[in-house]
N, C-alpha and C positions, 0 to 999 in steps of 0.2 A: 316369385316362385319360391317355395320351402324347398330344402335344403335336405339330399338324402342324408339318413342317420341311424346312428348306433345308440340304441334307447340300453341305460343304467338302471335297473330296477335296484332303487337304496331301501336295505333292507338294517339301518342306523351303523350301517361299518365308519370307523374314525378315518378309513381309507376309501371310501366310496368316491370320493371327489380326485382322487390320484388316479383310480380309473380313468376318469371322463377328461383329466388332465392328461394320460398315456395316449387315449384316443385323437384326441385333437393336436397333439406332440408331433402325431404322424400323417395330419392332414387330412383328418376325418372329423366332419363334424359331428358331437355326441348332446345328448340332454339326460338328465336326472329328472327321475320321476321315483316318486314313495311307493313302497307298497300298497300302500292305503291307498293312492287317489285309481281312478280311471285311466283307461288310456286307450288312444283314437286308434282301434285298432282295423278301420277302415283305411288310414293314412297307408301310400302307397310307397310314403316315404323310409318308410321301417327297414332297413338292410337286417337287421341281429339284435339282439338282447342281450344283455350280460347282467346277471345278477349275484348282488354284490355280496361280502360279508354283513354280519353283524354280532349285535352281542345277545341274541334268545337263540334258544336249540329249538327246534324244529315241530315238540309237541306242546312247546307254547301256543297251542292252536286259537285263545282267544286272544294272542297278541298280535299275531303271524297273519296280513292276507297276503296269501297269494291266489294271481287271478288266472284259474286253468288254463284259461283261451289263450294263453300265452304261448303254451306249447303245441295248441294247434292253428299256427297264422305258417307254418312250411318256410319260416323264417331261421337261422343259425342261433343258437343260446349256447353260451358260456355262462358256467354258473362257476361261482370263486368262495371257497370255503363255504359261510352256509349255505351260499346259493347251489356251492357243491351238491350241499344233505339234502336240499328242496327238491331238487332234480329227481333226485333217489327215491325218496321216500313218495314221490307224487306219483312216479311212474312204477310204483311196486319193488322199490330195493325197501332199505333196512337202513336207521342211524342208529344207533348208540353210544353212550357214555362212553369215551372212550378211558381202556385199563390206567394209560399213561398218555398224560398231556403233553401237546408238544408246543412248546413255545421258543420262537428265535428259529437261526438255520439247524436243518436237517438235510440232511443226503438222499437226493432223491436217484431210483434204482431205474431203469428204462427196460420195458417188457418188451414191447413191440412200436412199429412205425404209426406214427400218427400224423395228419396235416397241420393239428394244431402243434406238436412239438417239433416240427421240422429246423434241424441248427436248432436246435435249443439243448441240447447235451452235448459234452465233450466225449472224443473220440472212441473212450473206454465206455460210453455208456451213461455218464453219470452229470447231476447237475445238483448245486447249492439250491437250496430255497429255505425261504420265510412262512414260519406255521405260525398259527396263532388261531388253536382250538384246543377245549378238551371233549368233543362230541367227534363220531367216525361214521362213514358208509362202513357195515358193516356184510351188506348184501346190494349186488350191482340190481340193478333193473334189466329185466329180458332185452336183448336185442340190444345188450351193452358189453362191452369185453374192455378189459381191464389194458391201460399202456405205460404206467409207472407206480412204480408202489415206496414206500420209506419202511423201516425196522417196526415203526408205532401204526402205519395206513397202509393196509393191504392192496387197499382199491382208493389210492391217490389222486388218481387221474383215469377216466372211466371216459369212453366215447361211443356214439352211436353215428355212424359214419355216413349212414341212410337217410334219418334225420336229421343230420347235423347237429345232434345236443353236446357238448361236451361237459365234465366236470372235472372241479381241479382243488385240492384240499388247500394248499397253498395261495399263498398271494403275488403276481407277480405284475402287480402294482407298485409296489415300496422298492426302493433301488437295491435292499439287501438280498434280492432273488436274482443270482445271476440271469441272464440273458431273458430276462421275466418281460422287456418291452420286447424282446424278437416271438414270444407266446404270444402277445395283443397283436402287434403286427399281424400274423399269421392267423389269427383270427378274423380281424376285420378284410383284409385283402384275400387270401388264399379261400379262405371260407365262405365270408361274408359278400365277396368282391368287390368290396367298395372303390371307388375312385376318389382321388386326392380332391375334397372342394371346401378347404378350410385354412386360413393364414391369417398372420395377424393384419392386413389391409381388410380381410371381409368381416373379421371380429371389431375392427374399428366402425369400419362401415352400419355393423349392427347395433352397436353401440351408440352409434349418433343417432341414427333411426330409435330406437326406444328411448331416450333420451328427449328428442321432440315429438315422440308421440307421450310421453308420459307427461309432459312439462306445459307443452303447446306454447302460449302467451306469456306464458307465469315469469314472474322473475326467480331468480334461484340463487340461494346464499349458498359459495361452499366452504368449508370449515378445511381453512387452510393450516398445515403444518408446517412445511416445506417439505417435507419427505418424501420421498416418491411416489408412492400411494395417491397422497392428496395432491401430488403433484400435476401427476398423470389425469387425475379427474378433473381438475381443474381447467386442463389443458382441452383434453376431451368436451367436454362443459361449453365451453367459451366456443371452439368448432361447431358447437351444436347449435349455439343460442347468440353467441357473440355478446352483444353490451348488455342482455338481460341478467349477465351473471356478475355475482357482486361478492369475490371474496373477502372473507373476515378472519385475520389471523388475532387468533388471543394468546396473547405472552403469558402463561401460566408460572412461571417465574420455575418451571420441570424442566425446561428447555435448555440443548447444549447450552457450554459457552459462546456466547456470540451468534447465537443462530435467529436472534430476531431481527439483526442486521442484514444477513444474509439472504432471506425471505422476502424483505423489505428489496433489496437490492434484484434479485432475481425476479420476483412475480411484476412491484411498478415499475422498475423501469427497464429490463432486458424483455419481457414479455408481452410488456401494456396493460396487462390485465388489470381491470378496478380493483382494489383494496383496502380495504379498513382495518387500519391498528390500531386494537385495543390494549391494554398495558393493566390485568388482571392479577399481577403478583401479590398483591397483598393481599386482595382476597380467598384466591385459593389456599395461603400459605396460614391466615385465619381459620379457613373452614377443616384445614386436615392439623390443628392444633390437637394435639393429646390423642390421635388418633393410630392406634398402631396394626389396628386387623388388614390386612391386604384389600380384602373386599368392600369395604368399607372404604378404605381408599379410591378406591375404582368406582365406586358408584356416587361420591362427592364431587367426584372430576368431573363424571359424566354427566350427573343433574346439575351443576354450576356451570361447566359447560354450555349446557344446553341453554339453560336458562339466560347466558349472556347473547347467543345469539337471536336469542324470541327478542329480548329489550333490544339488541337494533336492526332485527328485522322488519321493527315498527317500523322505522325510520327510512325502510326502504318501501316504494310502491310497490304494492300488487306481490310483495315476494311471500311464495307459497311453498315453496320445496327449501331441504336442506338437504348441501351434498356433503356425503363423505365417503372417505378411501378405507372402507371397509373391504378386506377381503374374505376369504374362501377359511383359512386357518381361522382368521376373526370368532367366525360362525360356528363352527365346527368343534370349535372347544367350548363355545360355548351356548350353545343350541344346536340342533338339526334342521340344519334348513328345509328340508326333504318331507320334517314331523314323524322321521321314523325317530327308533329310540335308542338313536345316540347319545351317549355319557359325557355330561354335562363337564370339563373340568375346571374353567375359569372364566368368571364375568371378562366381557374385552370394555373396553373404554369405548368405542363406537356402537356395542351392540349389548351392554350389559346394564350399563346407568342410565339410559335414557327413562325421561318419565312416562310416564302410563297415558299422560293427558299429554301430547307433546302437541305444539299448535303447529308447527309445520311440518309438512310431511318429506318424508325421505328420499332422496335420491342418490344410490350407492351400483354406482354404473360397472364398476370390477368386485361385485361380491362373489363373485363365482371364479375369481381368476386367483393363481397363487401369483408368487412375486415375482417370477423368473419371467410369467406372464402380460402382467402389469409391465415390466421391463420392455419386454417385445412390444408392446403396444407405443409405449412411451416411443420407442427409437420409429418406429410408424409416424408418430403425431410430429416428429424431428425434435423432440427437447432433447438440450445437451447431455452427455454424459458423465458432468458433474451431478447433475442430478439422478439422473437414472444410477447410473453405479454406487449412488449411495447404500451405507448399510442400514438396517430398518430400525424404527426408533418407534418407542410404544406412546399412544395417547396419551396414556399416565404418565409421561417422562420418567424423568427421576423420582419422582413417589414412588415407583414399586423398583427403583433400585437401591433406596433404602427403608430394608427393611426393620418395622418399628415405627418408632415416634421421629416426626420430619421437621425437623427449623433450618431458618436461613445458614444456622455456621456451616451445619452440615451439607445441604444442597451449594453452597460456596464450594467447600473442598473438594465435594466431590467433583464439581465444574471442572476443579483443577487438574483433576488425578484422568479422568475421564478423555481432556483436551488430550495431557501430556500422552496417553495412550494410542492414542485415535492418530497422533502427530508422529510418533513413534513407526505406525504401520506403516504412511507414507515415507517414511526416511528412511528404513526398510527394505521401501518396497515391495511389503506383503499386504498391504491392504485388501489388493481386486483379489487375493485366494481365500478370503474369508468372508463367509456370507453376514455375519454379525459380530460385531464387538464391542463391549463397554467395560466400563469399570462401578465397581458397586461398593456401597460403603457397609460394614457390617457394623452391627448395632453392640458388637463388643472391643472391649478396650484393653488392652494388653500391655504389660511392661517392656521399656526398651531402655537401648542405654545410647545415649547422644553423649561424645566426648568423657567426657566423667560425670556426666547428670542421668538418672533416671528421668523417665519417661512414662508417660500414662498415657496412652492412644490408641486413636483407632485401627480397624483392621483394614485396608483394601482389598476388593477381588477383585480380580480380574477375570472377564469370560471372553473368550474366542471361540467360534465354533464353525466348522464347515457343513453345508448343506445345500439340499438341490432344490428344498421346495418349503423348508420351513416344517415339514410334518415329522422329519427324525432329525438328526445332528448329533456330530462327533465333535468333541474339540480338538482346536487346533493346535499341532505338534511346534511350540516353538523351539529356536536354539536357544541352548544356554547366556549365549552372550545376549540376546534380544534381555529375553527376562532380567537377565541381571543389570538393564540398561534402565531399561523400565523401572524398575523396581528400586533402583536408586536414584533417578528422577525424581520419583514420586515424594519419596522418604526426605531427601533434602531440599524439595524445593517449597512443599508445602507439611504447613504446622497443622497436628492436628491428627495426620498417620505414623505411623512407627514399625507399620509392618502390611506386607504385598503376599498375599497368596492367591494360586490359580486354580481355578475349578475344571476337573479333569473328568464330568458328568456329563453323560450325554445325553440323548434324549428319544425314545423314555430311556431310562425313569422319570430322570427330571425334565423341567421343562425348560427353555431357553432362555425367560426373565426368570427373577428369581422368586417375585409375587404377583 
């Protein structure tokens, strides 16, 4: 029996997936669908609509479908910034350019009582949110009245209380919209009326179901890291298929200090799981010779990569899939899952290098799930929480955390500075309040002075960063004395640095690796 639901119409928003992540946060199951494709609107299953942001205005009409019948299925629709203008403009309002862009938080002003804003304003009336438009409803739609407005958005928030449409210029998907999940809430329950029929037991559950329906007999290789991601699929995988799955860790010689022991040590023999260690360091470290463009980096890993798992997947019978612990951010920076026309930012190492002709085919069981998600699931399947509270580690390893040209001196040191950091948090005691951390080698050299000798050396960074889902991040606020621990650690124990700086960037602008 399917599963009532909250249909995403992805109109290419970089947050369309935090939607359907807010929805399922709260025990509703949701699906994505593009504007582009169809949709079963015979299914009895439909509770609501929400349509999403993106990045075209509204009279890009040869780029734009939207499908009328939407608004007549007597169904609830929440439309979120353009999905806002769609609403408007379809039903007879007005968008236009708007005089002044609003981007980041604005103060949003409360007109009147609405069911979608209920508890979602402080006592004076007023609530924080997140904009990110330069287009406005400049005229509501008949049989529409206006319930919050900003200094730059007259008609913010616009409802039709009869039909249940609402529109909202804002995003209160992204954690910087105060009280923005008690707006989804109030949506799908008070609105929509949904009832709670989603956790992560039934998300496992479906997980292993498409898993052996997609696989059936086949044997399956997965492209183990130790990370959590591959960890979790791995774990997953084997529940599904048991001894048909056949992991394959390849030591790219990118990998922490010591983490091919630990892989080793965790998957054969705490686990049981089959595994094959392959010991690729020299090759990779050949093929990214003289090579300093980031993407070019990423797509060497990823076709050599590949390429080593085809040569022993000979080796294995009947094996026809490949797994990997691609997620949800994976894709979304770097395709649109959906084929709406979200902005491309960077190849990922799972979903950017593979080749055109790959002979086996994929199986990426959490591409739709963020990390916090993967987590949940993990603590579902029982793996320990050495692994799940890991913090996340890129395909590319250390390849794109030095950036420029990469040789063993440097991938050594940086091993070192990297450890002594990572071991720092734990003696601390701040590791579990930080969603990511590493240390990065910068491709400049600087004078120092050691005792009465100059110095020629390199730069260490260091990044810390807090975050809920991997789509924004702040860094992380250390004490003085951490830093100055660190930092002199680093500086006398390993030859090679002479100087510690910390990256105080968040994201956006930047992104959270640094290539």
């Amino acid at each position: 029996m399917s599963l009532k639901k909250i249909i995403i119409i992805d109109f290419g928003s970089q947050f369309t997936q935090l939607i359907a992540r807010r929805v399922r946060e709260l025990g509703v199951y949701s699906e994505i669908i593009s504007h582009k494709k169809k949709i079963n609107f015979k299914s009895k299953d439909i509770l609501g609509f929400i349509l999403s942001g993106g990045p075209l205005n509204v009279y890009q009409t040869k780029k734009v479908s939207f499908d009328e019948k939407i608004l007549n299925q007597g169904v609830p629709i929440l439309g979120i910034c353009f999905g806002h203008q769609i609403i408007s403009k379809e039903l007879g309002g007005k968008v236009k350019q708007s005089k002044y862009r609003e981007f980041g938080l604005a103060k949003l002003i409360k007109i009147r009582n609405s069911p979608l804003t209920n508890n979602f304003f402080s006592k004076n009336g007023f609530s924080k949110v997140w904009m990110s438009h330069s287009d406005q409803v400049t005229k509501v739609p008949k049989n529409f009245n206006v319930v919050a407005s900003t200094n730059n958005s007259k008609y913010c928030v616009i409802q039709n209380n009869i039909k249940k449409f609402y529109g909202i210029q804002f995003h209160p998907e992204v954690t910087h919209t105060k009280n923005g999940k008690k707006l989804i809430k109030n949506f799908i329950f008070n609105i929509c009326k949904s009832k709670k029929n989603w956790s992560p037991k039934k998300q496992k559950d479906k997980i292993i179901k498409e898993i052996r329906e997609q696989v059936g007999s086949s044997k399956v290789i997965c492209a183990l890291s130790g990370g959590v991601d591959s960890s979790v699929v791995a774990k997953i995988i084997h529940n599904a298929i048991g001894k048909n799955l056949t992991c394959i860790f390849v030591n790219t010689g990118l990998l922490r200090k010591n983490e091919e022991t630990q892989v080793i040590e965790t998957f054969k023999k705490r686990l049981k799981i089959k595994l094959i260690y392959i010991n690729a360091k020299d090759k990779f470290i050949k093929k990214l010779k003289n090579i300093s463009d980031p993407e070019k980096k990423r797509k060497i890993i990823g076709n050599l990569f590949i390429k080593i798992f085809e040569k022993y997947s000979k080796k294995i019978y009947k094996a026809k899939f490949l797994a990997q612990g691609t997620l949800y951010p994976d894709l979304i920076e770097s395709k649109s899952v959906t084929g709406s026309q979200t902005s491309k930012i960077k190849s990922h190492h799972n979903v950017g290098g593979l080749p055109k002709q790959m002979k086996l085919k994929l199986v990426e069981p959490v591409k739709y799930l963020f990390k916090d998600e993967v987590r949940k699931l993990g603590k579902e399947l029982k793996l320990n929480n050495e692994i799940l509270n890991r913090h996340p580690f890129p395909g590319p390893g250390l390849a794109i955390r030095i950036p420029g040209e990469i040789d063993d001196y440097k991938i050594n040191i940086l091993k070192e500075a990297d450890d002594i950091f990572i071991k720092s948090l734990f003696k601390y005691k701040i590791y579990h309040k930080i969603w990511q951390a590493y240390a990065a080698l910068l491709p400049v050299k600087t004078v120092g002075v050691m005792g009465d000798n100059r110095t020629y050396e390199y730069i260490c960074l260091l990044r810390a960063i807090t975050s809920e889902d991997g789509m924004t991040a702040d860094f992380f606020n250390f004490k003085k004395e951490f830093m100055q621990d660190v930092s002199n650690q680093i500086i006398n124990n390993i030859k090679g640095i002479n100087r510690v700086v910390y990256d105080i960037t968040s994201k956006p602008p930047s992104t959270i690796e640094l290539e």
